[in-house]
N, C-alpha and C positions, 0 to 999 in steps of 0.2 A: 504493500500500500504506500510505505515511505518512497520507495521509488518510483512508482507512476507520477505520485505527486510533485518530486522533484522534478519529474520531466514534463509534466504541465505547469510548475512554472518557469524553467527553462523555455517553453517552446512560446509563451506567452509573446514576448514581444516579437515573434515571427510574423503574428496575424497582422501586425503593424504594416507590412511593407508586401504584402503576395501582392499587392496590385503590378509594381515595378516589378517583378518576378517573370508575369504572368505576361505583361506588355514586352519585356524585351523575348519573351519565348517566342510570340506571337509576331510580330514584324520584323520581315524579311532586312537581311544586310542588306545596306547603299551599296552599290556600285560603287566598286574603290578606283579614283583614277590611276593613270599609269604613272610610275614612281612612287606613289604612296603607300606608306607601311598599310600592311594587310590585317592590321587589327587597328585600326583608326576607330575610333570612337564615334561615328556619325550616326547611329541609326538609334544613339541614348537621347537626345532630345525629342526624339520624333515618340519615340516609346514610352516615354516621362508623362508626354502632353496624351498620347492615347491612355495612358494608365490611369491618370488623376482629373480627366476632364477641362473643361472650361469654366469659370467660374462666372464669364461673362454671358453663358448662354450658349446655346448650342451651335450658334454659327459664329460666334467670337472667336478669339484669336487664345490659344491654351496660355498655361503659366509658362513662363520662361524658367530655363532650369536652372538658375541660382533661387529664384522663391519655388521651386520643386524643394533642391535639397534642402532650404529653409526651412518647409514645411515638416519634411522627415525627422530634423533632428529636432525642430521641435519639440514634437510629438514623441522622440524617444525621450525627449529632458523633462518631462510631465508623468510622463510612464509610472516610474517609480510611485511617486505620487497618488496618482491616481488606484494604483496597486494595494498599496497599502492602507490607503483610504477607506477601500472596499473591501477590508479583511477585518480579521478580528486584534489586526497588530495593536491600532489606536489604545482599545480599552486595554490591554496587556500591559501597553508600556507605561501609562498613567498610573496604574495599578502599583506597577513597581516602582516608579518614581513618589509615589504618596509612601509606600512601605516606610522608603528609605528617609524620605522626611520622619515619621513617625517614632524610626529606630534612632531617629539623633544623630544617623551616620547621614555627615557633606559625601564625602566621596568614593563609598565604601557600601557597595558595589560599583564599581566605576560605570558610566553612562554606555563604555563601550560591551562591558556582559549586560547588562539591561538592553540594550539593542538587541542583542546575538540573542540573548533569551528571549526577549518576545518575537523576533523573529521565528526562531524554531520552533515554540509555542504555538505561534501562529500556523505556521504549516503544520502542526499536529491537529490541530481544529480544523484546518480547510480542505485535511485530505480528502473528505468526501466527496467535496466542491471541486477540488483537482481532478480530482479522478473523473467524474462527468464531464469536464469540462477536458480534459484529455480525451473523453474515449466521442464525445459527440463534434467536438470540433476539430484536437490541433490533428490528431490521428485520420479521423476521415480526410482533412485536407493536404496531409502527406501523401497520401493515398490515390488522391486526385480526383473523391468522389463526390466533392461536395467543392463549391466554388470559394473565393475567400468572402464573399458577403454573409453567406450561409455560414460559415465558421466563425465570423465573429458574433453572427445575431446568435448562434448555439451558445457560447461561449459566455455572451451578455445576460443569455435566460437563464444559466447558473450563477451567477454572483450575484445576478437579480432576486432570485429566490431566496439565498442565502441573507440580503440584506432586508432582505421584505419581512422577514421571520423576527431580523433581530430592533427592528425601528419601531416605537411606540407609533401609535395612530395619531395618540393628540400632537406630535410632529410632524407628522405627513398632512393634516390637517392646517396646519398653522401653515407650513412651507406652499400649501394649493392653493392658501387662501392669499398668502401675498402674491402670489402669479397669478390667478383669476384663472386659475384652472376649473374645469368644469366638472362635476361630480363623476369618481369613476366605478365604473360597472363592478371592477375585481380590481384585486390588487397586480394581476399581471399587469393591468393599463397604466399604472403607476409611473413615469417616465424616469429615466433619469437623472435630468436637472431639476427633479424634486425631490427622487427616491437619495438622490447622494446627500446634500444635507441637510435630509431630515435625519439618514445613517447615521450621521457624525457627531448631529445633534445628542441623538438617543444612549452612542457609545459614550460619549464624553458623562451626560445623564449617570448612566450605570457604573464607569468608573468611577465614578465620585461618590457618588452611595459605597460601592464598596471598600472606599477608601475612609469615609466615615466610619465606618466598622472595624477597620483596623486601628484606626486612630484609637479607638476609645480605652481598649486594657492598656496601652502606653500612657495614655493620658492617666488616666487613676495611678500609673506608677509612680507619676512624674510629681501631682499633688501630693501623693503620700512621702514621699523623700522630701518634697521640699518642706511640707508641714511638720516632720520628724528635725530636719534642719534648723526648724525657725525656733521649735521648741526646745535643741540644745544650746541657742544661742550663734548658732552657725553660719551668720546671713553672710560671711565672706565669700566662705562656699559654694559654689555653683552647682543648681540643682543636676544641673547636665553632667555632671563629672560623675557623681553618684549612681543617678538612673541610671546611664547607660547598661554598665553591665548587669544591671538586673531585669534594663530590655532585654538585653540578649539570652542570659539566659533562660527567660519566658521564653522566648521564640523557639529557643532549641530544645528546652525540655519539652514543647507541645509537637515538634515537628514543625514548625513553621510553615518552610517550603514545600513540604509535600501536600501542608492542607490548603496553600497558596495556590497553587499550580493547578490540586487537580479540581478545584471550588472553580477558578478561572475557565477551567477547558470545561467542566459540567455547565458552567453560564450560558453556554451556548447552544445546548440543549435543546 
């Protein structure tokens, strides 16, 4: 399962670009004049503008191919973004960033294991969502049986589902209402310039609730040391020097991270 999943996000940003794939397959080489090296690059503008259309309309004149590659690498520098937007990364890493406030620890877990962790996290909760989205899109269009529009709308109706499960309504509500969207049938119809942040809405929501919940036995730790403190005359003392290590050892004698972890990947249930 770990490995289909890797390979469905591996293959993810290929669905980006099958149009140029697809258009240089399809039109025939220019005629090379004589002298001219035999792999001249002529027939890429011409396959760039059949690939991505006109923007002008159909009898306009296509993009020129510096706003082609413009467009590409755009779109790969969002990527990311958008990726992780439409995962369960969001609420994970919030999740751990509150912990570590709560434990008193600045830098301890460094920002860069909280990435890696919610990241891998992440792909353990989205295997399911990978794996569909592997077997009805990137797989069929390696294959050659399914075109790349069909690949990406397959691929869309998985993340789509995924997100539609985890988004409160009274945000998807709020978000139709400042578009003046019009009341929808199902929640398939839900589009994605509503369904995305009202998603981000709802995760940010949820991380924060359960970050209120971690907070709280720290905080009772932290009133009791310092209330112990005031009452030996201690006030030089800093409450934080004491607490700590009786945060920590709450954390570790309950298991912490295992009830962290798998509380987080049952969230999404």
């Amino acid at each position: 399962m770990a490995r289909r999943a890797s390979a469905a996000i591996v293959g993810l940003p290929a669905l980006l670009l099958p149009a140029v794939a697809w258009a240089q397959a399809q039109v025939p080489a220019a005629p090379v004049a004589p002298g001219a090296p035999a792999n001249a690059p002529a027939a890429i503008p011409g396959a760039l503008d059949r690939a991505f259309g006109s923007l002008g309309g159909t009898d306009g004149p296509g993009l020129s191919l510096s706003l082609q590659l413009l467009l590409i690498m755009g779109l790969l520098t969002i990527l990311p973004s958008l990726v992780l937007m439409m995962t369960s990364f969001t609420r994970i890493l919030v999740v751990l960033a509150i912990l570590r406030q709560a434990l008193g620890l600045q830098q301890s877990p460094p920002n860069q294991v909280l990435i890696g962790l919610s990241l891998f996290l992440s792909l353990f909760v989205m295997a399911p969502t990978l794996e569909r989205v592997n077997e009805r899109a990137i797989a069929p269009y390696a294959a050659g049986t399914v075109n790349a529009e069909q690949a990406i709308s397959n691929a869309g109706q998985e993340f789509h589902r995924f997100m539609i499960r985890q988004t409160r309504e009274r945000d998807l509500a709020m978000f139709a209402q400042m578009a003046k969207a019009p009341k929808f049938r199902s929640a398939n119809d839900v589009p994605f310039s509503i369904l995305l942040p009202a998603f981000v809405t709802s995760e940010l929501k949820t991380a924060f609730q359960i970050g209120f919940m971690l907070f709280l036995p720290f905080l009772v730790i932290d009133l009791v040391v310092s209330s112990v403190l005031m009452s030996l005359g201690m006030m030089m003392m800093s409450p934080m020097v004491v607490s700590l290590p009786f945060k920590l050892l709450l954390f570790v004698l309950v298991d912490g991270w295992a009830l962290l972890m798998g509380s987080l990947a049952a969230s999404f249930g």
